[in-house]
C-alpha positions in Angstrom: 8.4 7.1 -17.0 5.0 5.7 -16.6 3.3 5.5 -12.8 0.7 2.8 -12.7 -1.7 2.3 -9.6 -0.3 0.1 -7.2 -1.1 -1.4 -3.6 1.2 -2.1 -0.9 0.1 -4.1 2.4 2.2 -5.1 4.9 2.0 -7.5 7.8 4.9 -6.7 10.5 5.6 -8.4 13.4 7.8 -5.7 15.7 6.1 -1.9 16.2 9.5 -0.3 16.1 10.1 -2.1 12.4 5.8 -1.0 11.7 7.1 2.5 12.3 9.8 2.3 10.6 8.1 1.2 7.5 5.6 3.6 7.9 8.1 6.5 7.6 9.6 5.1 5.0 6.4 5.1 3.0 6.0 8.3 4.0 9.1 9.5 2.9 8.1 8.7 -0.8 4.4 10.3 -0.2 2.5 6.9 0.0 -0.3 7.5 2.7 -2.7 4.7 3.5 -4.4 3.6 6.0 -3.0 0.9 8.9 -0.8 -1.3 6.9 -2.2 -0.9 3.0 -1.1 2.0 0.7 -2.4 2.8 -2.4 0.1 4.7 -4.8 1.5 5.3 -8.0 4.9 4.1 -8.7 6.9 3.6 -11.9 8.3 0.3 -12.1 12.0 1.8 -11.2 10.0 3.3 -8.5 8.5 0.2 -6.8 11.6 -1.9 -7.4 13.7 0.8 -4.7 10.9 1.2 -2.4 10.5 -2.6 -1.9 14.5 -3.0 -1.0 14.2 -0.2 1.0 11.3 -2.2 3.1 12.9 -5.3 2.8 16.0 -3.9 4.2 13.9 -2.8 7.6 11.9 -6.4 7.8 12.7 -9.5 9.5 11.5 -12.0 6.8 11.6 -14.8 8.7 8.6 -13.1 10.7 7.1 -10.2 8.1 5.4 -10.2 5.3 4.8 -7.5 2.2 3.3 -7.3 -0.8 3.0 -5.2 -3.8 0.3 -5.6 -6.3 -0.2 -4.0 -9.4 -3.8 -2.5 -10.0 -5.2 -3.3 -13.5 -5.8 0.5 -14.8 -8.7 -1.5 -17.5 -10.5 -2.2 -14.4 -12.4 -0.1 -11.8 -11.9 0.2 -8.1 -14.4 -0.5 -5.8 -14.0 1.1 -2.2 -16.6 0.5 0.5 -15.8 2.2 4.2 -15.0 5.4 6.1 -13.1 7.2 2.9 -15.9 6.7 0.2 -17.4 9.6 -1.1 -21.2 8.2 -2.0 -22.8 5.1 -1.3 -22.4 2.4 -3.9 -25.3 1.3 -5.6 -27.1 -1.7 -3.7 -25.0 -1.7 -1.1 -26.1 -1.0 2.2 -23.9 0.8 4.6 -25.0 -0.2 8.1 
């Protein structure tokens, strides 16, 4: 089954439920940082770790999101994880 790049942010209103979906997450290998995660998930894949998320949120008060990353494209990262400096960009 094919795993494409995907990103998965979360807004949650409760810490205990945050937690909870952090384990969760962690539970299938997806580390991130705060409340975004960038992984790679099969379709099949995505579809049971977003009931399993949903199942822990209020949605009345919580919000998440998965978002598929176009693999044609390339990702630009700026911050504390990047390896080099992009070009033109200044870093202060």
């Amino acid at each position: 089954m094919r795993k494409r790049p995907a990103i998965i942010a979360y807004d949650i209103s409760k810490n205990k439920t945050r937690r909870q979906v952090h384990r969760t997450l962690q539970a299938w290998r997806i580390e991130g940082q705060k409340s975004v995660a960038e992984c790679l998930l099969s379709t099949p894949e995505a579809e049971e770790l977003c009931l399993q998320l949903v199942e822990l949120m209020n949605l009345h008060t919580d919000r998440l999101a998965l978002v598929w990353l176009d693999t044609g494209r390339t990702v630009t990262r700026w911050g504390k994880g990047l390896r080099q400096k992009p070009k033109g960009v200044s870093l202060h």
